[in-house]
N, C-alpha and C positions, 0 to 999 in steps of 0.2 A: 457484553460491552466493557465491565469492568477487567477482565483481561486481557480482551486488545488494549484498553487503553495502558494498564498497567507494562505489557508485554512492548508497546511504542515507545514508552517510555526507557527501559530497561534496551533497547534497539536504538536509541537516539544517535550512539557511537558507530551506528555500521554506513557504509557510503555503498550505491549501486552497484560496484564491483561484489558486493558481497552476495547481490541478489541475482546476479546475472554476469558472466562472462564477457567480458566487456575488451574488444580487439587496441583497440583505440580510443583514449580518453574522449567521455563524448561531452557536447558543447551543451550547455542549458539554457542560456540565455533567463528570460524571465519565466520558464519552465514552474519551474517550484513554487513561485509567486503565486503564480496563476492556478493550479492545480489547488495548492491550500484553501485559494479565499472560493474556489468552488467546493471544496470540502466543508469549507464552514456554511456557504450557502446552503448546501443539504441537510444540512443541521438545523438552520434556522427556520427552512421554508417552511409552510405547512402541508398545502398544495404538490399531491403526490405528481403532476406532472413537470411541473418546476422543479422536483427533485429529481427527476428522470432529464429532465434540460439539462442541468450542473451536473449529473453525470454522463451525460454526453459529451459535457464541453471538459472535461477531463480526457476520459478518450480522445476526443480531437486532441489536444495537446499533449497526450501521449504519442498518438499516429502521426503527431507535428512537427514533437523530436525527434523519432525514429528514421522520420525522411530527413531533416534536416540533418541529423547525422548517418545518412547514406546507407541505410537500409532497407527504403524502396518502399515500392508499393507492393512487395511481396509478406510483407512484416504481416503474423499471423499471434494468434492468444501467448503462442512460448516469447514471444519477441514481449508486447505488451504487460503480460503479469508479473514478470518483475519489476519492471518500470512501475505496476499499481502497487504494487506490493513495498516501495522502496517511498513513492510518495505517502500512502498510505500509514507509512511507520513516522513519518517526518509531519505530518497532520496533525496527530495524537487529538484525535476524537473520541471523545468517552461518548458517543451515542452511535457510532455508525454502521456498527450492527443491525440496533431498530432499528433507525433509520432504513436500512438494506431489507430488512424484515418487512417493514412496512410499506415501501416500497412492493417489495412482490407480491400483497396483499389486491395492488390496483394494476397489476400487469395485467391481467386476466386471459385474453388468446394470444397473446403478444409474444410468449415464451418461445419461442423460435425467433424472431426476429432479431433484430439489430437491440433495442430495449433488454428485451430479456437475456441475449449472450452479455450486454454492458453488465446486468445485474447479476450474472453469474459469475463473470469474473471480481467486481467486488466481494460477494459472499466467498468466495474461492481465496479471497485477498484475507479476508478477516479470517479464515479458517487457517491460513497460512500462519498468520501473524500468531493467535491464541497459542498455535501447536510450535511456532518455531523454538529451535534447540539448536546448538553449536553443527550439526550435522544437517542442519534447513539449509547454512550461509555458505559460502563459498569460501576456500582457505582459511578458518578459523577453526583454531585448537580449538579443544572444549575447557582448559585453562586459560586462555584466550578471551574466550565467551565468557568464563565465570566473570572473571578480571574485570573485563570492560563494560559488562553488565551493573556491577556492584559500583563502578565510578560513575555510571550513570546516572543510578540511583543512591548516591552517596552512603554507599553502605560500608563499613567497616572490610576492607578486602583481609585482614591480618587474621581474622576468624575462618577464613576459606567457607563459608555457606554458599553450600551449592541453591543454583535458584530453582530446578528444577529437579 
């Protein structure tokens, strides 16, 4: 948990272009809004089905923008996990790991279904995030990455510390 959150933090400077190929600037509308205060609602709820609702209603509002910006109804996990991967960094939740954990604790025969693909591409999102490096994002040197990492987290750039 403490290195997604440290690692979202350190990520706060990258926009969806970097997580995803992106043809045409896309429209977000109240996107990001919504998507947050259902990340903090996973966080808060206690009730593992309630946290499976608020991830669902993130999905939907992934699969909301993806239509809305003309993607279709063909839009499949490669389309979506950047899109979770990009909100997910912009969230900077220090728990949603457990959460995620806990979570597939009360999926129980469900892992096939609709429930268990959402909880896999979350954990798949957080595993992304822990492990990303200049060579995760899309067009960024890895002087690039140090640089804009180090403003993010107000670190001294003049020292050149690598973060990884």
């Amino acid at each position: 948990d403490y290195v997604i959150f440290q690692q979202s933090i350190r990520l706060s400077w990258t926009n969806l272009k970097h997580y995803m190929k992106v043809k045409k600037e896309m429209v977000f509308g109240s996107f990001l809004s919504d998507v947050l205060a259902s990340f903090k609602l996973i966080d808060s709820e206690k009730s593992p089905r309630k946290k499976f609702l608020h991830l669902k209603a993130i999905n939907d509002s992934i699969g909301f923008l993806l239509k809305l910006n003309g993607t279709g109804p063909d839009a499949g996990v490669d389309d979506q996990l950047p899109i979770l991967n990009y909100a997910l960094v912009n969230s900077q939740q220090l728990r949603i790991f457990s959460n995620a954990k806990y979570m597939e604790l009360y999926i129980g025969d469900k892992k096939n279904k609709l429930e268990g693909s959402q909880l896999s591409q979350l954990l798949s999102a957080c595993e992304f995030i822990a492990n990303a490096t200049h060579s995760s994002l899309n067009n960024v040197t890895k002087e690039e990455y140090i640089r804009n990492c180090n403003k993010a987290t107000s670190i001294d750039t003049t020292t050149e510390k690598q973060i990884i």
